[in-house]
C-alpha positions as CSV (number, residue, x, y, z in Angstrom):
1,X,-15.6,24.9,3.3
2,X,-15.3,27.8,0.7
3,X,-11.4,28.7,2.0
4,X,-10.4,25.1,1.2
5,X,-12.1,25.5,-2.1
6,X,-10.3,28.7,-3.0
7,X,-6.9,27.4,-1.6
8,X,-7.6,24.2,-3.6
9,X,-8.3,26.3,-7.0
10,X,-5.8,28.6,-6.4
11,X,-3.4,25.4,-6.2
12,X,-4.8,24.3,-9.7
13,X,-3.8,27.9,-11.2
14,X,-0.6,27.5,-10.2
15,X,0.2,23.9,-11.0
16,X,-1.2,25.0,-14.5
17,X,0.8,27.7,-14.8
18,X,3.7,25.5,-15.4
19,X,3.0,23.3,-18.2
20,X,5.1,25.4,-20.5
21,X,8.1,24.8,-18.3
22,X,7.3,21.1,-17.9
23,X,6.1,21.0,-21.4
24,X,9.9,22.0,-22.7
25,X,11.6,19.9,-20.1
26,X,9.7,16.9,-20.9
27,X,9.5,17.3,-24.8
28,X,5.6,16.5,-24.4
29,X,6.1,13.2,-23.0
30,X,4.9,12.0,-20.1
31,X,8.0,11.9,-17.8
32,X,7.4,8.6,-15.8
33,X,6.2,6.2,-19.0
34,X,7.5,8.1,-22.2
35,X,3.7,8.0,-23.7
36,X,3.2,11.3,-26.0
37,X,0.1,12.2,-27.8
38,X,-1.6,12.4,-24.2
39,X,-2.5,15.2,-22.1
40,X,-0.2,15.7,-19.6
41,X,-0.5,17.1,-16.4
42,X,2.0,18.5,-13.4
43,X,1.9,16.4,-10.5
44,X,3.5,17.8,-7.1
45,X,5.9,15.6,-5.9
46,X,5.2,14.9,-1.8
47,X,5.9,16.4,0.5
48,X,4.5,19.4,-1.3
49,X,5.7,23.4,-0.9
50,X,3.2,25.6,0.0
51,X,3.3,27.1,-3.8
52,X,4.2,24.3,-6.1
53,X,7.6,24.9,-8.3
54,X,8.9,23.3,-11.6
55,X,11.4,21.4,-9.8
56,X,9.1,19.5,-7.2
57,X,6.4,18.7,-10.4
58,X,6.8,15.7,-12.9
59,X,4.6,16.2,-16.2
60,X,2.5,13.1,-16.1
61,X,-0.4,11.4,-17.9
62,X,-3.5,10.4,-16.7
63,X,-2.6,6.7,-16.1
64,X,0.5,7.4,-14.0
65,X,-1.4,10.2,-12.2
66,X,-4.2,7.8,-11.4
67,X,-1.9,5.0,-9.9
68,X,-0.2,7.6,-7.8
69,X,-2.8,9.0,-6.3
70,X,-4.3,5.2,-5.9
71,X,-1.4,3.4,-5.0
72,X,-3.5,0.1,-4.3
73,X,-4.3,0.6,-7.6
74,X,-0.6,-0.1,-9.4
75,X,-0.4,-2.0,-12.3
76,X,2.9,-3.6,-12.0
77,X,3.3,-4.3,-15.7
78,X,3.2,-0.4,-17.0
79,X,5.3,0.7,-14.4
80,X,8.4,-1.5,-15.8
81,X,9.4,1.9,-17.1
82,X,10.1,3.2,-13.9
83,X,13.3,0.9,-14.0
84,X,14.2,3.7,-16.7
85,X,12.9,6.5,-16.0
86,X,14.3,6.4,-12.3
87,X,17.7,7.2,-14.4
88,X,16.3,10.5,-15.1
89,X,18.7,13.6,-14.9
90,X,15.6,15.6,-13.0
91,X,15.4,14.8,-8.9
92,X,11.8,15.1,-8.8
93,X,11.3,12.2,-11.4
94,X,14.0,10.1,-10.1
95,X,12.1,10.1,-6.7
96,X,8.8,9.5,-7.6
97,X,9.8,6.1,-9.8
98,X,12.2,5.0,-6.9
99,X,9.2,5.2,-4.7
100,X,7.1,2.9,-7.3
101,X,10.1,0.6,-7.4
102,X,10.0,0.6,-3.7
103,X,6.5,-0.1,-3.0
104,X,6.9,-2.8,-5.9
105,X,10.0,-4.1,-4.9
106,X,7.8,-5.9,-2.1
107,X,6.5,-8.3,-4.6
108,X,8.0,-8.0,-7.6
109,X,11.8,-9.0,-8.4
110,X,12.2,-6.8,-11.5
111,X,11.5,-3.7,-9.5
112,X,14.0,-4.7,-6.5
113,X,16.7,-5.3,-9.0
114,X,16.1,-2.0,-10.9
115,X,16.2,0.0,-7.5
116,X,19.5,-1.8,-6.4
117,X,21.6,-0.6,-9.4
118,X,20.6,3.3,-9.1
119,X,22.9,5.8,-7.1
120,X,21.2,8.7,-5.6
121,X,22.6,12.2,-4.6
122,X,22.0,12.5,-1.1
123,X,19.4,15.7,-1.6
124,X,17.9,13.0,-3.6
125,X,17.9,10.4,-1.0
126,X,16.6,12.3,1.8
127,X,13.8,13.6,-0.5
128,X,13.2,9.5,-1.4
129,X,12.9,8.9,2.2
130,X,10.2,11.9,3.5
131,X,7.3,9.9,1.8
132,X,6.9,6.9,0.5
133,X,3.7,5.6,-2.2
């Protein structure tokens, strides 16, 4: 039990080590919902590499964090701004909003429509595909 508390910790060091870097890319905002003046937060993007990197991470406050990790949880009205935020120049936060408008997209028209209109780079795409919320 204490190795997969270490590996777990050791996880957290390293996710925290890159708040600067998602801190400047993000300009301080959350990168899913916009909402500033929060704490924010790196969130791997799955599937996960062994050591997590800036460019599998979105910067994310506590709200989105808690849906993602509870998808049964979604609130479908905050996470109209994945329909924007899915536009995002960074791969990381264009897949994790396509997979909320997925998973959303089974019940709710809005979030079908917003994933119809967005083109994906096929790296993109195949990344989309390996998991799904």
């Amino acid at each position: 039990m204490a190795k997969g508390l270490e590996k777990h910790q050791a996880k957290q060091a390293q996710l925290s080590a890159l708040g600067k870097d998602l801190t400047r890319r993000s300009g301080s905002k959350c990168e899913l919902c916009e909402t500033s003046g929060v704490a924010l937060r790196p969130f791997p993007v799955p599937p996960e590499d062994e050591a997590p990197v800036v460019e599998t991470c979105v910067f994310v406050c506590d709200t989105c964090r808690e849906q993602l990790e509870n998808p049964k949880r979604i609130d479908a009205a905050h996470w109209r701004c994945a329909a924007r935020s899915v536009w995002s120049e960074v791969p990381a936060v264009q897949v994790v909003s396509a997979r909320v408008l997925d998973r959303l997209g089974k019940t709710e028209l809005w979030a079908r429509e917003a994933l119809e209109d967005v083109y994906f780079d096929e790296e993109v795409e195949e990344w989309i595909a390996k998991q799904v919320l």
